[in-house]
Every structure is written in C-alpha cells, then in structure tokens.
C-alpha positions, 0 to 999 in steps of 0.5 A, a space after each residue: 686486238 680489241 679496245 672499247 672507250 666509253 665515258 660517262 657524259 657521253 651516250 655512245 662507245 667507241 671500239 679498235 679491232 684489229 682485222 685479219 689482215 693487220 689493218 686497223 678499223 674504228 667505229 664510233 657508235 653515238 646519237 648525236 654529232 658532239 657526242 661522236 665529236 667527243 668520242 673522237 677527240 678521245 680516241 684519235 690522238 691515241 690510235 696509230 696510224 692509218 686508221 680505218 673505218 666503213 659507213 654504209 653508203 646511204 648513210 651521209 651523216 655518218 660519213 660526214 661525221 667521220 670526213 670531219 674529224 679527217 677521214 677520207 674516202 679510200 675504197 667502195 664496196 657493192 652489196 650484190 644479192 645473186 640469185 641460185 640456178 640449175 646451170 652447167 658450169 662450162 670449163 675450158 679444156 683440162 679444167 674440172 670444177 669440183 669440192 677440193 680433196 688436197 689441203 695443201 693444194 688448197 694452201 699452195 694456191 691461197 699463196 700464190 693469190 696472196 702473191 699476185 694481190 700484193 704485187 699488184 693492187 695490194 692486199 689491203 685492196 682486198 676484203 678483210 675476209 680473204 684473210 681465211 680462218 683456219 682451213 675448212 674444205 668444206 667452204 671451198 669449191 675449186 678448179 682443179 687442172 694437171 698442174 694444181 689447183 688454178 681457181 677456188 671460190 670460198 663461201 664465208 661462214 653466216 648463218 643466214 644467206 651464204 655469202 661469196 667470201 673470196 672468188 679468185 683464178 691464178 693470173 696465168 689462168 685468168 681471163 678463160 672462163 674459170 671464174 665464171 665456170 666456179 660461179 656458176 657450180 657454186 650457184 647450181 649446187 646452192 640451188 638444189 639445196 633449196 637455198 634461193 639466193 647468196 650475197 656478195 660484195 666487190 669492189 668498185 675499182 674492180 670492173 672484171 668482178 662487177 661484170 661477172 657477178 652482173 653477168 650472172 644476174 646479181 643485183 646491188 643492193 646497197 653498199 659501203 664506203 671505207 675511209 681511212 685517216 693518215 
C-alpha cells in the first residue's frame, strides 16, 4: 500500500506505505510548520490506526512538528558503523558457523525466531527489515549445529556500505557465544573482500545487541526516534 496526498496551496506531499510487517508508517515532507500542519490535518482523520512515523534524532523540529498534532515517541534506534577485521570466529562445542546450504533450514529457524520475538517483546519491536524478502542464501550466514540451523545473521541488500539486517540466536541457544561468533565471520569475510566497514541499527531497549556491536568496536553514528499516533 502506497498513498501520496498533495494539495495546490501547500509546497510539500505527504506519503502511506505499508511496511513488511503490516505496520503502517506517514512522512510528511514539507518547508515550513503550517504547510506540515496543513498536510497533516488532511490526512490524519483518514488514516486508520496506529499510525507510525521515524525522525532522525538530530532533527528536533521535526518531531515536534510531529508531537504536535499527537505522536509520541515509541522506540530509539542506534545507527552504528562497525569496522571489518581479520579475526577467528570462536564457537562453542558443535557449533560451526558458515553460508547456509538448507533453505528450508533456513526458513524453519526464521520461524522459530518470529515466534520467540512475538511471544516476548512483540515483532512490531522488531525493524521493519526482519520481515525478509523472498529468500536469497546468498545474504545469509548461519550457525549450524546437529539439531539445525541455531543462529543466522542476514546482511540487507544496499548498494553502498552492506548493513546487518537481522542477527539473531534461537532462545535455547542464546547467551553462548553464537551471536558474537556469527559477528565476528561476518566481519572477517567482509574484511578480505576489501570492503572497510558495515553499518547497523539496534534498538536502545536492547542492552544484549548494544554491548555485542559496542564490544566489537561499533561506533554510533546517529539515530532515529519512531513515534506512533493511537
């Protein structure tokens, strides 16, 4: 779903999609404060709800813009850039890290993880990205163990700098070293491809992912602030 609303007094548009994940997110693109007002006041009793929005962090007016006609703040996003390195990835016991060969492993473990999100903090905590397209081996690296496939990290598709999409470790297995150990192959096979560094974004009520992509040398470089109107 797509929607674009325009009007002839106002310099500016404002835009509906529908995200992978069902949610549905607004951005208003406008110079000034009643022309955003204006937009909003079109669109608004229209839309269903909840409806979503993301503002960089840095960018105060904005938000306010978007506080005034009744979003509030929902989730924070870090923007980290990690730099690649030669390094051993160090798995525990029976646990080897590798590119998947079993697509439908691969699919069994994404629903397992679905499951386990939605049943604890919710999938709509989750980036819209974890919602994958149709299925590319290529994207994917995997910790594989007797009983299946147990951890993947997933690099999203861009054209410039690759950008971790989705790092995730089945909740039994969790807590024993295969997120780190999937983090660190993935930046050793981007380092001898000569590619220097990756970005990513994790979420700020996640102190798990922030000490993982702090520990291996991520810096923040910006962020995002998603806000939802009820």
């Amino acid at each position: 779903m797509n929607h674009l609303h325009e009007r002839p007094d106002v310099a500016g548009r404002g835009e509906v999609s529908r995200r992978p994940d069902g949610r549905l997110f607004l951005s208003i693109d406008t110079w000034t404060d009643a022309d955003f007002a204006l937009l909003a006041a079109d669109m608004l009793p229209t839309l269903p709800r909840p409806l979503h929005t993301v503002v960089d962090e840095a960018d105060t007016d904005l938000r306010a813009r978007w506080e005034a006609v009744g979003f509030t703040p929902r989730r924070r996003e870090r923007e980290y850039v990690l730099p690649t390195a030669a390094g051993p990835a160090s798995p525990p016991p029976g646990v080897t890290i590798r590119p998947p060969s079993d697509p439908d492993l691969l699919r069994s473990l994404e629903t397992t993880i679905r499951a386990e999100v939605e049943a604890t903090i919710g999938w709509q905590e989750m980036p819209a990205e974890v919602m994958a397209p149709p299925l590319d081996l290529t994207k994917y690296t995997v910790a594989a163990a007797e009983d299946g496939y147990v951890g993947l990290l997933r690099l999203a598709a861009v054209t410039r700098r690759p950008r971790i999409g989705l790092l995730a470790v089945r909740a039994d297995r969790q807590r024993s070293g295969i997120g780190r150990a999937l983090l660190v192959h993935v930046l050793d096979t981007l380092h001898h491809k000569g590619i220097p560094a990756v970005t990513a974004e994790v979420n700020e009520a996640n102190p798990a992912a922030l000490a993982l992509f702090e520990g291996a040398g991520a810096r923040q470089v910006g962020g995002n602030v998603e806000l939802v109107l009820r």
